[in-house]
N, C-alpha and C positions, 0 to 999 in steps of 0.2 A: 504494500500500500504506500501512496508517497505521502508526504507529508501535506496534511490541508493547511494553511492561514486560516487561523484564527482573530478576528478585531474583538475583542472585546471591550466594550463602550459602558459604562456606567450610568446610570438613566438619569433624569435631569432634575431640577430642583423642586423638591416638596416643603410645603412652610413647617414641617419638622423639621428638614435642614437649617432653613434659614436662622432656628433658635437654638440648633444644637440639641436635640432631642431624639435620641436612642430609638431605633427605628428598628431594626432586628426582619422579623415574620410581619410586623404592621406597620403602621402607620398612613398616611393621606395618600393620595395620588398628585400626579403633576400641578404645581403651582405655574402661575403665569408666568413668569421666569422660566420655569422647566419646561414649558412648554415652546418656548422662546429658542433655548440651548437645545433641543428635538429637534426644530429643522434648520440651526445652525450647522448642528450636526450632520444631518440629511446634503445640508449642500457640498459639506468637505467630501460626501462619499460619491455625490454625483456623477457617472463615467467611472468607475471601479466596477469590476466583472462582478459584483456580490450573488450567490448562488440564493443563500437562503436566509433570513434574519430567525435567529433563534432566539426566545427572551425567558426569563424569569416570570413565573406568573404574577408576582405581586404588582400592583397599580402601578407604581411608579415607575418600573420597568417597560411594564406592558404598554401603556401608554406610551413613552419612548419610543420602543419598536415600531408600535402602531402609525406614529407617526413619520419613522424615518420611511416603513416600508412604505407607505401611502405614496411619497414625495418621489422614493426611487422605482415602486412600480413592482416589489421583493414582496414574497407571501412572508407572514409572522407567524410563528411556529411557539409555541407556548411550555413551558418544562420546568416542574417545579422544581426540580433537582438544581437548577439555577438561582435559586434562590440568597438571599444574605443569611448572610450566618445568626440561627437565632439566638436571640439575647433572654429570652427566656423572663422570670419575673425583672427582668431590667428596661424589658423595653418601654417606652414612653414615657422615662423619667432624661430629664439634664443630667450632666455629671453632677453637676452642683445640688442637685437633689439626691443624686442616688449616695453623694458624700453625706448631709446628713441623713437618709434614712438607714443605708446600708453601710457604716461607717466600716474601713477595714475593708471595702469589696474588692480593692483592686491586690489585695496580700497574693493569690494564689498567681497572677500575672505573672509577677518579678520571676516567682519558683519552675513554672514551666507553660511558658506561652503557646504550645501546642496543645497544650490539656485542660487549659485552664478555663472555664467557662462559669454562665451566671446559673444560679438554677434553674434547673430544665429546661436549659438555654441548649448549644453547640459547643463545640471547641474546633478550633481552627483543623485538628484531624478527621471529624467527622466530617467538617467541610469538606477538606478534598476528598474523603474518599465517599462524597455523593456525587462531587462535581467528576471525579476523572471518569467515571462511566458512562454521564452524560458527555463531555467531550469525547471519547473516544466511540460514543455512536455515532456524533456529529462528524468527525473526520470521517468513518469510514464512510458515511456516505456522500461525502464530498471529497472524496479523496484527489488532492493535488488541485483542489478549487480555493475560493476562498469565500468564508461567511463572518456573516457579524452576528456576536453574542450579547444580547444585552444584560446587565449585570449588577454588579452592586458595588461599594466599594471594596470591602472586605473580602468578598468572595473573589475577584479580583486581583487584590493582592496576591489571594492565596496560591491562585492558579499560574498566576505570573512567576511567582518565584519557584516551584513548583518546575514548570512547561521550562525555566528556562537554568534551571538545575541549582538555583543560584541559596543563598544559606537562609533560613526562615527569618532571619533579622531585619530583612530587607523588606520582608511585609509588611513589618510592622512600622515600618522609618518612610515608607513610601507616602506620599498624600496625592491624594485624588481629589477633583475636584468634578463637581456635574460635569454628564458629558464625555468626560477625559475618556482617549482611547490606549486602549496597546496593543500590539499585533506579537502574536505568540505563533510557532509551529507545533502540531500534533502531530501523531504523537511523541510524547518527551524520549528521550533514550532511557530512562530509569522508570519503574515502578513505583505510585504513590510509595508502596510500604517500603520499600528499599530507600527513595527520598527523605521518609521522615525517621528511618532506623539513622541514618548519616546525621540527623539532627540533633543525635544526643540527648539528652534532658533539654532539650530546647529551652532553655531560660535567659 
């Protein structure tokens, strides 16, 4: 199989964004701003061969997609596996709120950022090993094409550093902003679990 291109694009601004507010499995759908930075987006892809737009089901993704596919004429293909990583009882607080409510939440971070999650939240390993299955059905059926995935930030990070072999530090030091894209190849040379064994205590 050759390797497909990958764009993965981050979907565009929600007024949880705007206030900094933990968004995980929920929160709103596109703001007018993100609605904005969609077919900003849309026009940078304009004339690129794009096969298929794949998205995360959540609003603020799907919408996203919705709109870039509309602009470029690309079917939108929906997969929850795409998703952001859940934050579990964290989501739809500030940081500034979840410091006084949940004082001490960020302790297990520092100890090992692969593992570490909210209650009945994710951790950055369950992540990729939802996302690399779904990428690796999307390669194979575009194999040596190129699609855009729409995404989250997080989830993004993960698969970024991940797809391009590179040390789980980098995820976390990366910042994204609506919109942002990156373009990755599948499949990586290394197996998720063989990537996150090379991580160590990831801390």
């Amino acid at each position: 199989m050759q390797a497909t291109e990958i764009i993965l694009l981050r979907h565009g601004e929600t007024d949880w964004n705007a206030i900094g507010r933990i968004q995980g499995h929920g929160g709103p759908g596109l703001n007018e701003t993100g609605r904005a930075q969609a077919q900003q987006a849309a026009q940078t892809l304009i004339g690129q061969p794009i096969d298929t737009i794949y998205t995360s089901d959540l609003d603020r993704a799907r919408e996203t997609a919705e709109i870039i596919g509309e602009m470029l004429g690309v079917p939108v293909i929906l997969d929850e596996r795409l998703r952001e990583r859940g934050h579990g009882d964290y989501q739809g607080y500030t940081t500034a709120e979840l410091n006084e409510q949940f004082p001490g939440w960020r302790d297990g971070w520092d100890v090992n950022k692969i593992d570490a999650k909210a209650p009945n939240g994710e951790s950055a390993r369950e992540v990729l090993l939802r996302l690399a299955p779904a990428l690796d059905e999307i390669a194979s059926k575009h194999s040596g094409r190129r699609v855009l995935v729409v995404s989250h930030g997080g989830a993004i990070n993960i698969a970024w550093v991940f797809a391009e072999g590179r040390p789980h530090e980098e995820a976390w030091n990366r910042k994204t902003v609506n919109c942002d894209q990156v373009a990755i190849k599948w499949p990586p040379p290394q197996s998720p679990e063989a990537w996150l064994v090379a991580q160590g205590n990831a801390a």
